[in-house]
C-alpha positions, -999 to +999 in steps of 0.1 A: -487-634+252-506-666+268-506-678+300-476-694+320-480-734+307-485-761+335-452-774+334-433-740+341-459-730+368-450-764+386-415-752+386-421-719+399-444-735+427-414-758+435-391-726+439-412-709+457-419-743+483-385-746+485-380-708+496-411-710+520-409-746+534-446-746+523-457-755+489-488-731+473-501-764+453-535-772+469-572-755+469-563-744+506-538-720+516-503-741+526-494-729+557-461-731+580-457-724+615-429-707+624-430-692+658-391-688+662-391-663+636-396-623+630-413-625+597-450-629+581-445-643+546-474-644+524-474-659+484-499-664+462-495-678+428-522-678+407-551-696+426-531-708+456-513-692+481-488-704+513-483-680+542-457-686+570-452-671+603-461-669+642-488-692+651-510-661+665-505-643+630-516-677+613-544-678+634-554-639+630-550-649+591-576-677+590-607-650+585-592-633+552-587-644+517-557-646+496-566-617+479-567-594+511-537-610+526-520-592+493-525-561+509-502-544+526-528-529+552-544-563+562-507-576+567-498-544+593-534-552+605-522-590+619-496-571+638-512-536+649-499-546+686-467-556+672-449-532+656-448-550+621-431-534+592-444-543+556-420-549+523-445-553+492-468-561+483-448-571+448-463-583+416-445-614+406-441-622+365-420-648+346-404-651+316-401-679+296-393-672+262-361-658+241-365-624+228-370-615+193-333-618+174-322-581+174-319-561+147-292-536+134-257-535+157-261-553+181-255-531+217-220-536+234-223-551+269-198-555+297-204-576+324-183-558+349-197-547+384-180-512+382-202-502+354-231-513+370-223-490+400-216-466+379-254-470+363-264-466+399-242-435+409-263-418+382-299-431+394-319-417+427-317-441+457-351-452+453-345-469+424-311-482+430-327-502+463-356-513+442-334-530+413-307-539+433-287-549+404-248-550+417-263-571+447-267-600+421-243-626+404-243-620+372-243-580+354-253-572+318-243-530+311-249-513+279-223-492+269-225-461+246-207-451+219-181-436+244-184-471+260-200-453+291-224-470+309-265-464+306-283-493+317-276-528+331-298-557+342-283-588+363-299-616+380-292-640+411-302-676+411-333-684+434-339-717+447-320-734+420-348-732+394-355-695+389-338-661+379-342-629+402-341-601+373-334-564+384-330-536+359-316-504+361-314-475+332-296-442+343-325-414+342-308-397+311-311-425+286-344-433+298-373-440+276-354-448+247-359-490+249-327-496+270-343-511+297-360-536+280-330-544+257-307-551+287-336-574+303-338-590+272-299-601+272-303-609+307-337-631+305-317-650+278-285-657+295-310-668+325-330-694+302-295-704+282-287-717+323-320-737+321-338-710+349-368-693+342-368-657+345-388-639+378-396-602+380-406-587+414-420-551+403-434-528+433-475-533+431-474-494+428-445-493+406-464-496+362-432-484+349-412-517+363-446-538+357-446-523+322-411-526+312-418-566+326-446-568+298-422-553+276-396-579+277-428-608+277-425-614+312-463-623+321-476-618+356-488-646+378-488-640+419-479-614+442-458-617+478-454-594+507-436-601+539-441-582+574-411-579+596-424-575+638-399-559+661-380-583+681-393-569+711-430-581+704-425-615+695 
């Protein structure tokens, strides 16, 4: 599995500029100043990065490198008299190729959101915020034999050029390959639309970073955001 070619990273940078208002394309860190807002963003892709926010949290920033600003605890440190709450950091990945043509039957798969919330009924909370999967547009389920459902995957469209890829296997029918079949059908369906497929996976998640790997998703930047009370602004 090689690394992301030029072209695709160029697209995922133009996503991602698009999302921040600050493109992660030069030797320095892009930065924004937003001081109307509640929220530290920080990206880095590959060797550049982009962080947006308060001009005093930009300014508290300047002494630390990209790779520190991917951790959580120097994030919480730019707003220790703040009150800042930190989501991430994640590990971003991408895939860009089809899978391998399946062998044997192929699964059955509905694309109905009542079977994806009845994959998460069956899955601890935890998990169900972390995938997210009937929050999306479109919903791949695998059904069983007894055409109940044991794992979906679905995706929402992100800044016109990628695919935001959650996946979901009920805790039963776990370990068996479902969850990377089901992201398989939905990384295709993504690239048959001409987007490229993005995986956020929890930094302290391997499971989710593994199942990624699985399915040829290849990891390329990481992004965390810190959210300061309203009252501290």
């Amino acid at each position: 599995m090689g690394p992301v070619d030029s072209h695709h990273l160029d697209i995922i940078r133009l996503a991602w500029s698009r999302e921040l208002t600050a493109r992660p394309d030069a030797d320095d860190r892009a930065v924004r100043v937003a001081d109307d807002t509640g929220t530290i963003r920080f990206l880095r892709l590959g060797e550049t990065s982009a962080l947006v926010g308060p001009r005093w949290a930009i300014e508290r920033a300047d002494g630390h490198t990209a790779e520190e600003l991917t951790e959580s605890a120097t994030l919480l440190a730019l707003t220790q008299d703040r009150s800042g709450r930190c989501a991430g950091p994640v590990v971003l990945a991408y895939g860009t190729d089809y899978q391998d043509p399946v062998t044997g039957r192929p699964p059955l798969v509905s694309h109905e959101r009542d079977h994806v919330r009845q994959v998460e009924a069956a899955c601890p909370p935890d998990d169900v915020a972390e995938a997210r999967v009937a929050d999306r547009e479109r919903w791949f389920t695998i059904l069983d034999d007894a055409q109940q459902p044991v794992g979906c995957a679905g995706y929402t469209e992100f800044q016109g050029f990628l695919a935001d890829v959650g996946v979901l296997t009920a805790p039963e029918f776990r370990r068996r390959g479902l969850g990377a079949t089901v992201a398989g059908i939905a990384t295709d369906d993504a690239l048959d639309s001409g987007l490229i497929a993005q995986c956020r996976s929890p930094r302290g998640n391997p499971a989710t970073r593994a199942l990624a790997a699985r399915v040829g998703y290849r990891e390329l930047g990481t992004y965390a955001e810190v959210t300061i009370s309203r009252s501290t602004l």
